[in-house]
Every structure is written in C-alpha cells, then in structure tokens.
GUGULO-594898 format. One record per residue: x, z, y of N, C-alpha, C in turn. Coordinates in Angstrom, 3 decimals. Layout:
BEGIN
       n.c1       n.c3       n.c2      ca.c1      ca.c3      ca.c2       c.c1       c.c3       c.c2
          X          Z          Y          X          Z          Y          X          Z          Y
...
//
This chain:
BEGIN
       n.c1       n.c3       n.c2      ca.c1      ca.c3      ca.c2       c.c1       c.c3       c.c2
    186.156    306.180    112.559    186.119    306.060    111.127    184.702    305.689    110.701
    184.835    304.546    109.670    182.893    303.993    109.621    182.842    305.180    108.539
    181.242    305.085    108.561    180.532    306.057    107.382    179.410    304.608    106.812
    179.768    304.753    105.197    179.150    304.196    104.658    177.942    305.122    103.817
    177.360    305.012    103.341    176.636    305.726    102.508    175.962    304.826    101.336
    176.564    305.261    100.218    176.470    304.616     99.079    175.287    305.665     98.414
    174.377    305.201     97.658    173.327    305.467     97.182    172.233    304.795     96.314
    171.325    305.109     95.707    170.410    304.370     94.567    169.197    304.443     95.559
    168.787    305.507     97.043    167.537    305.074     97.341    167.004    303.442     97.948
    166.064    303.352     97.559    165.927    302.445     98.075    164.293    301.802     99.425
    163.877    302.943     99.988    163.041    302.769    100.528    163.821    302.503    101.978
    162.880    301.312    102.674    163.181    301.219    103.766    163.803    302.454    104.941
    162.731    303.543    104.864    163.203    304.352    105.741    163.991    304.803    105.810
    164.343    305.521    104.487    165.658    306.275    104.160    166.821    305.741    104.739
    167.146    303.807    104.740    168.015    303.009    104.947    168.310    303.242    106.663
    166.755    303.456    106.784    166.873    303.067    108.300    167.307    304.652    109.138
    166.608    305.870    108.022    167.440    307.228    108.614    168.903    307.392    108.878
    169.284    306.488    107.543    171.059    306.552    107.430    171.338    305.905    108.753
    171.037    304.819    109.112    171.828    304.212    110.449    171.265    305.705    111.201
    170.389    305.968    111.596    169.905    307.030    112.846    170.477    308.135    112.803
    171.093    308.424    112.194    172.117    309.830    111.869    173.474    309.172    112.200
    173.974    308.019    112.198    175.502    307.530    112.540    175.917    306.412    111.672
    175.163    306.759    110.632    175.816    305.734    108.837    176.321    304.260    109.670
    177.275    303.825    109.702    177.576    302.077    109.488    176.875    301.159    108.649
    177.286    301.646    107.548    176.315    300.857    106.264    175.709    301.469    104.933
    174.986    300.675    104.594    173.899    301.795    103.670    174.607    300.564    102.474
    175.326    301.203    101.322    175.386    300.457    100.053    174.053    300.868     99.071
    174.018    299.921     98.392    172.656    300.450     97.050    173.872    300.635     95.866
    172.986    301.121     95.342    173.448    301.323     93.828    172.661    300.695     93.040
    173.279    299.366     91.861    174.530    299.862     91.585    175.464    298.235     92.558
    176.822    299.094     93.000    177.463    297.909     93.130    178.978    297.651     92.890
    179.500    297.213     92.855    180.967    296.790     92.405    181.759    297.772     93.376
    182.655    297.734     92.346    184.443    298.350     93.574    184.899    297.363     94.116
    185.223    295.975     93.724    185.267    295.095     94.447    184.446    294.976     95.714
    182.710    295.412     95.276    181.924    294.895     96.619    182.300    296.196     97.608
    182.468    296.944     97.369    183.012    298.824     98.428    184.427    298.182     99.135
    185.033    297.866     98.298    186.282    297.382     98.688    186.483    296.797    100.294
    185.624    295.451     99.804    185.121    294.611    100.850    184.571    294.924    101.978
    183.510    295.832    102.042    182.900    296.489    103.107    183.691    297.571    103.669
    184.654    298.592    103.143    185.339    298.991    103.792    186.473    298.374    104.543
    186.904    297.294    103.958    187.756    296.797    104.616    187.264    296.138    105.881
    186.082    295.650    105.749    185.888    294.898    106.996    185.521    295.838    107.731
    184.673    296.741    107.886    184.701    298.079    108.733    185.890    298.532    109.599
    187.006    298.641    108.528    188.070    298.663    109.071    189.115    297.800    110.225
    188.661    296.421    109.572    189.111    295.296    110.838    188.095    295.811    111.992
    186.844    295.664    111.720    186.386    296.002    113.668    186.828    296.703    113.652
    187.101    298.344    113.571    187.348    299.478    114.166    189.184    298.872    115.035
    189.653    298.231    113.906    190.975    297.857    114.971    190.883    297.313    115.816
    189.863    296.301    115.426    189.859    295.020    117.073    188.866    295.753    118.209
    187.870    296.661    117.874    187.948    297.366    119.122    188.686    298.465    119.464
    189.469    298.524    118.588    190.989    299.711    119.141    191.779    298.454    120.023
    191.982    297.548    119.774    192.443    297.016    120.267    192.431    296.015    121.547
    191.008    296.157    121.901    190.243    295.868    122.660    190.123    297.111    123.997
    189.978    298.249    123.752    189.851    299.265    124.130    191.691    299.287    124.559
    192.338    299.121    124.168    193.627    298.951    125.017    194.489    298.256    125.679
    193.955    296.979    124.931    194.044    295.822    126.127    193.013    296.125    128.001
    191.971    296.593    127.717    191.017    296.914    128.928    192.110    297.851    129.707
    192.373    298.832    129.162    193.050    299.752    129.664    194.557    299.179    129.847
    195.113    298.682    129.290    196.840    298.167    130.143    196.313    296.917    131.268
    195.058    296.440    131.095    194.835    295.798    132.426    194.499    296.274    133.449
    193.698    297.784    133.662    193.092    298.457    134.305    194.525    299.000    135.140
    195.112    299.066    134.154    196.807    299.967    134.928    197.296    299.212    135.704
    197.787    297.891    135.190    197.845    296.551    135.592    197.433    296.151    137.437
    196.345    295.892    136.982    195.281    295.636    138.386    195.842    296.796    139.344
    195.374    298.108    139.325    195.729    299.438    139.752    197.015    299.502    140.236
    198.198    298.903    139.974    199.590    298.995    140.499    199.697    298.090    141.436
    199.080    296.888    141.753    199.567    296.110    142.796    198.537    295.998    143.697
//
C-alpha cells in the first residue's frame, strides 16, 4: 500500500525525511483532488504490475522446478 504524505512543508529536508521513513510521495499543499486522484491512482497501477510481476516470477519458478 503506497504512503503519500500530503502537506504545506516545504523545505527540502523534510521532503527528503518523508521518503527515509517509507513515504512514496510527498504532495505540497495546496493541490487539487483531481491532482491526489492521479497520484494515487498511479501508485496503485505499479503496486499491481509488481504484484503481478512477483507472480508471474513465481508460476515460472514452479514451472522450471517440475520438469
């Protein structure tokens, strides 16, 4: 599950603490529901395509392993 962190700071570090603790993406304030929208959603496509990635590896691994 991504972690975004939406917020008004705006100093470099702070941005750069959020990634170092786990954050995905650092939003500023102020920004649209449209623009949240967007970024969660695409968050959401990678997390599938490496779900989906992550199980393709693995039904090949089984794959290989049986014969």
């Amino acid at each position: 599950m991504p972690i975004l962190f939406l917020t008004a700071e705006i100093e470099e570090q702070d941005r750069i603490e959020g990634f170092l603790v786990g954050g995905d993406d650092y939003i500023l304030k102020p920004f649209s529901i449209e623009e949240l929208q967007a970024r969660v959603m695409a968050h959401l496509r990678r997390e599938q395509r490496q779900s989906d990635q992550k199980r393709e590896m693995q039904k090949a691994s089984r794959s290989t392993s049986v014969g």
